[in-house]
N, C-alpha and C positions, 0 to 999 in steps of 0.2 A: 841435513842429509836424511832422506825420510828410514824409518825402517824399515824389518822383514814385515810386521803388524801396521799395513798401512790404514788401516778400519779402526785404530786408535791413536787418538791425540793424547800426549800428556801433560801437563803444564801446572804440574804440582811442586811446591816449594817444601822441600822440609824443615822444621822447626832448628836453628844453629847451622844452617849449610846448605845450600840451597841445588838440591835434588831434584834437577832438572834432567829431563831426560823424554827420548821418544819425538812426539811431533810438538815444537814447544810452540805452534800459531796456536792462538784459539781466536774465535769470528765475536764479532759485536753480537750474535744473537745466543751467547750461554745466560743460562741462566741463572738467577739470583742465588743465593745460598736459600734463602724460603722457598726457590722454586724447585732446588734443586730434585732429582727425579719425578719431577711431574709433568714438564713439558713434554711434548712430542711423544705422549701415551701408544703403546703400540698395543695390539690385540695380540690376546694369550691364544694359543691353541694348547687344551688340556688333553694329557689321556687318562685312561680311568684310575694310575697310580698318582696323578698328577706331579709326573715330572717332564711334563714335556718344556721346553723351552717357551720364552715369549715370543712370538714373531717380532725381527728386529722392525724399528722408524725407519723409514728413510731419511730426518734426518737424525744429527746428531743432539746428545745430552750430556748434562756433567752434572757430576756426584763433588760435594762439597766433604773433604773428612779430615780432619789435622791427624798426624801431622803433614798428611802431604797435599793439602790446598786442594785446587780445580782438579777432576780427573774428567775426560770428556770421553766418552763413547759412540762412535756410529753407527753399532750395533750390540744387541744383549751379550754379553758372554756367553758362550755355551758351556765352557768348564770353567773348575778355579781350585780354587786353593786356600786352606783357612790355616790361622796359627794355630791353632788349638779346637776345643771340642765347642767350646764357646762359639765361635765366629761358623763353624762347623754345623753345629743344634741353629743357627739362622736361620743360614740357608736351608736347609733341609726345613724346619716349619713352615717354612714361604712357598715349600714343595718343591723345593728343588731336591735334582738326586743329592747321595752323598760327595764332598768333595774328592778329587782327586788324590789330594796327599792332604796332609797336617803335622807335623811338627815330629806327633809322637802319637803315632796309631792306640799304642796301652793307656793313652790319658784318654781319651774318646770313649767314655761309657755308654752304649749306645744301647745298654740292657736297659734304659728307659723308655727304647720303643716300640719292646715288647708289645707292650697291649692297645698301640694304637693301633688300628685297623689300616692294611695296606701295607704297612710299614716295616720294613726289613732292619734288622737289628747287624745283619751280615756288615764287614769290613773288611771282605776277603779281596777287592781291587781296589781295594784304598794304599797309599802308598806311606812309609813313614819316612817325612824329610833327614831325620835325624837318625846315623848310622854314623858313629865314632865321628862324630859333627855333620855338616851341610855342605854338600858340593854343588859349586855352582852348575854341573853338568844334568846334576838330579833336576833342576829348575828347566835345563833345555830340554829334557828325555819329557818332562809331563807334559809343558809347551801350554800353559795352561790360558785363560781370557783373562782373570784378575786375578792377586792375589792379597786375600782380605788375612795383611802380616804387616805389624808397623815396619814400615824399613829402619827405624830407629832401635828396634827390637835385633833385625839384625847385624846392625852396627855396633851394637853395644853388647851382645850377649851370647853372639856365636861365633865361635872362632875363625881367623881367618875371613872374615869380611868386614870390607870398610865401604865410604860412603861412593869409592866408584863402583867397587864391585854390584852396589843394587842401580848405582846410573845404569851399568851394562845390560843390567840384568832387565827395565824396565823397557831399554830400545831392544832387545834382543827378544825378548817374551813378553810382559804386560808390567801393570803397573804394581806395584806396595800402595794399598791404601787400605792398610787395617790401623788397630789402635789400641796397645795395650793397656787393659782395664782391666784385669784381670786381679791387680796387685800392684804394689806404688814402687816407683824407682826417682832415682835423682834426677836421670836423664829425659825424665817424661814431666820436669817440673815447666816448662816453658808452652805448654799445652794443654788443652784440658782433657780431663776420661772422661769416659763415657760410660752413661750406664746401661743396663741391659738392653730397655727398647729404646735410648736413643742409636747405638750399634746396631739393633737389627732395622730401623728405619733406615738407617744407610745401607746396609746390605738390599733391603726391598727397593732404593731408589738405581741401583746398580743394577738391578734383575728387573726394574721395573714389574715391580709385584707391591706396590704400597697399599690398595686397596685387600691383602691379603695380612699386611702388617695392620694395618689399622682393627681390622676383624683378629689379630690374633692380640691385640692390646685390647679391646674391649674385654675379650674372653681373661684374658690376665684379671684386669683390673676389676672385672666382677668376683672370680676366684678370691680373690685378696681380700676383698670388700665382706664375701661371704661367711671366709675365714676368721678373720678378725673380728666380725663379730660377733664369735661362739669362744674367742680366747677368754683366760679370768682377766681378773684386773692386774694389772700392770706387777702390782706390788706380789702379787702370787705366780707371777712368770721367773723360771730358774735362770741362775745364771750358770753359764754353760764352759769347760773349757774345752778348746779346741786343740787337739793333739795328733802326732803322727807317731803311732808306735816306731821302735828302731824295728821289730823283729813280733812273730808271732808270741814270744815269749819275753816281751820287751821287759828290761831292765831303763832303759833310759824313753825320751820322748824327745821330737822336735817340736815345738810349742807355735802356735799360729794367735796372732790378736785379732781378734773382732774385727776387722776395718770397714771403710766406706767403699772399696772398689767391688767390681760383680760376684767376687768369690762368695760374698757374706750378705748376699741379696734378702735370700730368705730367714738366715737369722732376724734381718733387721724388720723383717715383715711381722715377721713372729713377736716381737718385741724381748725377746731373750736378751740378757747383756754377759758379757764379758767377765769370766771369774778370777781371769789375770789382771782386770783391769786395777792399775793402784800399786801395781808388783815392779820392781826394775827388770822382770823378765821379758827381753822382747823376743820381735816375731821370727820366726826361723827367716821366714823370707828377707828381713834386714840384716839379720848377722851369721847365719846359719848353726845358731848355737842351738845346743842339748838341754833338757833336764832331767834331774834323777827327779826319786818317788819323797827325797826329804820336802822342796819346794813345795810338791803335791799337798803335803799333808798339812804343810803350815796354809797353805791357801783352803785346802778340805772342798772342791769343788760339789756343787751338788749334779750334775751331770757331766760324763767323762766321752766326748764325741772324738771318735777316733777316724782320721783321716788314710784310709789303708789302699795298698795297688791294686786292689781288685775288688770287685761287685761281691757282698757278702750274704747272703740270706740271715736272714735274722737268728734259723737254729744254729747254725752253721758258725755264724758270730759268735754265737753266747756259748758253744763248745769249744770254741777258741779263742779267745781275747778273756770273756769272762770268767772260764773257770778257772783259766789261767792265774789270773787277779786274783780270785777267790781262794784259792790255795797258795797266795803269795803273803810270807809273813807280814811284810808294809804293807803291801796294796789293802789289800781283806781289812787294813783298819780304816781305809778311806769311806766316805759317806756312801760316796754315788757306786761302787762296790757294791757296798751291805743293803745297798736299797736294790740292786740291781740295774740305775740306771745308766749304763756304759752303753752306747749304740755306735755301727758305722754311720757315717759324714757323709761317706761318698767320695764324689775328687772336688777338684777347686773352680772347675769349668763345668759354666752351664750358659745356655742359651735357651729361649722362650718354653720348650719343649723340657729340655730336663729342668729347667726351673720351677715348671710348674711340679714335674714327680719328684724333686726336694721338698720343694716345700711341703706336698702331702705327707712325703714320709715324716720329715720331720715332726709336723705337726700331732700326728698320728703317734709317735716317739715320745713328746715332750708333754704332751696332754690326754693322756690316754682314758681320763674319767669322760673327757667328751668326745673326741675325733673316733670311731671303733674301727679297728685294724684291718675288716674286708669293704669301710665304706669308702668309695670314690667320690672327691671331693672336687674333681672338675672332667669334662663332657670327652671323652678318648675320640669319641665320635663328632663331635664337632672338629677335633685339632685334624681328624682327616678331612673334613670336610672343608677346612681353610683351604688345606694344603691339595684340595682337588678343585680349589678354586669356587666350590659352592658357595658363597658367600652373602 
């Protein structure tokens, strides 16, 4: 039965159940998973913010993404919808506008786009899915072209929806073909993550903007390339823990470990390791456990990076979190205290754009005898120039 969206086909499988839904034909002539978004290249028309839309093919294309298999389109999206700030920082690098909704508008730090040129840091019509859980009505009111959201994400982690509720939801509005990488769960064991620019290559083959991903991977991997090497040697790089205070005037912490998924991108660039590593303390995200400041002291971490809900300026931080410490009988005997090396983190979500302003900052944080605090260590001016398609 075709649906309301007759301009998309679906014919994607999900990973234990198979998550069909939409127009399930697809034709002899999709392309390969290698081809995927390259075939049937349509011409962009830019404006000078560069978010104009791509002019659609006439014909159709499909994007390869686990967990949900083939996704075929016969025309670009015009809107969408991201999980997070992660899949969110994509699209927008690639020049897309901001998405319509995301999960949770306060995790979207979008004070990294401050000083790109062009680029509006505003969230004011963005919508936040998440309001005392997810309604599947909020999904028809946006009415969105794709949503880049594992549907296994919502299976699993938000209440009140199962594996018809996102079949409905694919023939009724578009498809789920995000991919949580963000962070490891049981349910995502039968698939692989992705990391940062493999995610945003599938976003660019959706938008059909890959020669826009490909110029924003160059510029990455020079960045990195440049960074690395002005680091010391290995053996003089800190190891670092990662924390989330309970409160401004934290007595307890929820503890994060180092991991391999997108959250810890730029730690691993940096080559910093893990001050819990060795410890039976795991990561808030496996068990949602606490620690007081005893743990702390027997571990004596040399830098204390604190994971907080909001964007903090660096005086502003150190008037709050550090003197805090600093006037706390326990804390004040910790190392990275008395050195003063305590900095905010950030959040947990990033994409090509805020990946690159962690990692500066961090850098800048963690090596301050070489990185100096007002130099800019990659082109603001080039990321708009991607993203207006100069390329």
């Amino acid at each position: 039965m075709p649906t309301r969206r007759d301009c998309l086909k679906y014919s994607g499988a999900a990973i234990g159940g198979g998550l069909l839904a939409g127009c399930t034909g697809t034709s002899s002539s999709e392309s390969s998973p290698e081809q995927d978004g390259k075939a049937n290249t349509s011409s962009e028309t830019v404006t000078q913010d560069g978010t104009e839309q791509s002019t659609p093919a006439d014909e159709s294309y499909t994007v390869t993404i686990e967990p949900a298999g083939k996704v075929t389109f016969d025309s670009v999206p015009e809107t969408w919808v991201a999980e997070n700030a992660s899949w969110a920082d994509m699209g927008v690098a690639l020049g897309m506008k901001k998405p319509s909704a995301v999960v949770l508008t306060g995790e979207y730090r979008t004070w990294h786009y401050e000083d790109i040129p062009g680029l509006s840091a505003s969230k004011d019509d963005m919508v936040s899915l998440w309001q005392d859980g997810i309604s599947k009505e909020r999904f028809l009111e946006i009415d969105a072209g794709v949503h880049f959201i594992d549907p296994n994400y919502m299976i699993n982690l938000i209440p009140n929806w199962d594996r018809s509720d996102v079949e409905k939801m694919v023939e009724s509005v578009a498809p789920f073909c995000g991919n949580t990488s963000f962070s490891t769960y049981g349910w995502h064991e039968d698939y692989p993550y992705y990391d940062l620019y493999e995610a945003t290559e599938k976003v660019a083959q959706v938008f059909k903007r890959t020669e826009r991903y490909q110029a924003l991977k160059t510029l990455h991997d020079d960045f990195i390339s440049r960074v690395q090497d002005r680091l010391p040697p290995e053996s003089e790089r800190p190891e670092i823990a990662l924390l989330s205070p309970a409160s401004t005037n934290p007595e307890k912490f929820y503890p994060y470990r180092l991991g391999e998924t997108t959250a810890y991108k730029h730690w691993h660039d940096l080559g910093v390791s893990d001050a819990l590593a060795g410890t039976n303390i795991q990561s808030f995200t496996s068990d949602r456990g606490s620690i007081d400041y005893e743990p702390l002291l027997e571990i004596d971490p040399e830098v204390l990076m604190f994971y907080t809900d909001k964007h903090w300026t660096r005086s502003d931080f150190r008037d709050t979190y550090l003197s805090f410490l600093q006037g706390h009988d326990t804390a004040s005997q910790l190392t990275a205290v008395q050195n003063g090396d305590v900095y905010p983190a950030g959040g947990m979500y990033q994409g090509p754009i805020i990946n690159l302003s962690k990692t500066e900052r961090a850098a800048k944080q963690l090596f301050s005898d070489e990185f100096d605090r007002n130099e800019a260590l990659y082109d603001r001016q080039r990321i708009a120039d991607i993203r207006n398609g100069d390329l």
